[in-house]
C-alpha positions in Angstrom: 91.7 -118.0 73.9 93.1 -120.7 71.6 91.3 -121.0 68.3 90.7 -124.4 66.7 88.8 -124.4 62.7 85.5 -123.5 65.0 86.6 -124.4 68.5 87.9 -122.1 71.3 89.3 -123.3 74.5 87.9 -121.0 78.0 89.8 -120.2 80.9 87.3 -119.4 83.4 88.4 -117.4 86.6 89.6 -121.1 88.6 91.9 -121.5 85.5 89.6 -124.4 84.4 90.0 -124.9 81.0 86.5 -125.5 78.7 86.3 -126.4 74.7 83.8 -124.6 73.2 82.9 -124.3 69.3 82.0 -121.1 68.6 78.8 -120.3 66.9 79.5 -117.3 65.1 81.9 -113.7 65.5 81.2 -110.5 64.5 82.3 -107.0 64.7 80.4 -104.2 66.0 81.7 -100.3 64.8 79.3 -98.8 66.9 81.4 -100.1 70.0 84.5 -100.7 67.8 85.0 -104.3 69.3 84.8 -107.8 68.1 82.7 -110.4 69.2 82.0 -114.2 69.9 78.7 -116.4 70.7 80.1 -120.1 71.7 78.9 -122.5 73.7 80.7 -125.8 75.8 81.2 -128.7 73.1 78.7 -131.6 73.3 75.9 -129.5 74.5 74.2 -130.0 71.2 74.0 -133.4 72.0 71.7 -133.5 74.7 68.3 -133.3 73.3 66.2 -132.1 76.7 68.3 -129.3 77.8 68.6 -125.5 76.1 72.0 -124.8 74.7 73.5 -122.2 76.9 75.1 -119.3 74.9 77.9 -117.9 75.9 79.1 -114.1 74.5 82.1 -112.0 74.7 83.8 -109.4 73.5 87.2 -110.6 72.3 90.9 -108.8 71.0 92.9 -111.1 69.0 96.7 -111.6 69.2 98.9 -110.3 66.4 99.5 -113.9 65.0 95.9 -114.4 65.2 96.8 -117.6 67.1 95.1 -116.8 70.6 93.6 -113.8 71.9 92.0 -112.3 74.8 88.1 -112.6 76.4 86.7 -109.9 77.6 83.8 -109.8 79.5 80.4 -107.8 78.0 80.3 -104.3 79.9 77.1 -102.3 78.7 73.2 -103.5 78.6 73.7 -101.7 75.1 76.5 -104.1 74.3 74.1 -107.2 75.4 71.4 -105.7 73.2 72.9 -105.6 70.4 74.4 -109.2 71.1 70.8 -110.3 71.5 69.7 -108.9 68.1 72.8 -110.1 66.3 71.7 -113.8 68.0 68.0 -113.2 66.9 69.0 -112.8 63.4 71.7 -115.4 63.2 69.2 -117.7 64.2 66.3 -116.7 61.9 68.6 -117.0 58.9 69.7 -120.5 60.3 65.8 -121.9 60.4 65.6 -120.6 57.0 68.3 -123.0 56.1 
């Protein structure tokens, strides 16, 4: 994972390489991980479709340059994701 101001570039299992700006991170001490919602660049721009959000669990490097993606593991994990998401984006329509 390569980290740009707010972008972050994918590898997906084909080795295909995806920009993505990354919507917000957080950490969880309950699981003792860190975590990112992104989604593919540009999707924003097209008005008729749904942006699809991506989430992972992630370990930086030490240089904080790159780090790893790792994928979700538990149904309590993706709850709490979900909740984290919920609020995010009720604080962002009160923007």
């Amino acid at each position: 994972m390569d980290h740009g101001e707010n972008n972050i570039t994918v590898v997906d299992e084909n080795g295909n390489e995806q920009l993505c700006e990354v919507l917000f991170t957080f950490d969880s001490d309950e699981f003792g991980k860190s975590y990112v919602l992104y989604y593919p660049v540009g999707a924003e721009d097209n008005d008729d479709e749904e942006i699809e959000i991506h989430a992972s669990a992630f370990s930086p490097s030490e240089d904080n340059e790159d780090g790893e993606l790792m994928p979700i593991e538990t149904d309590a994990e993706w709850d709490m994701i979900e909740e984290m998401l919920e609020t995010f984006l009720a604080e962002q329509d009160e923007e």
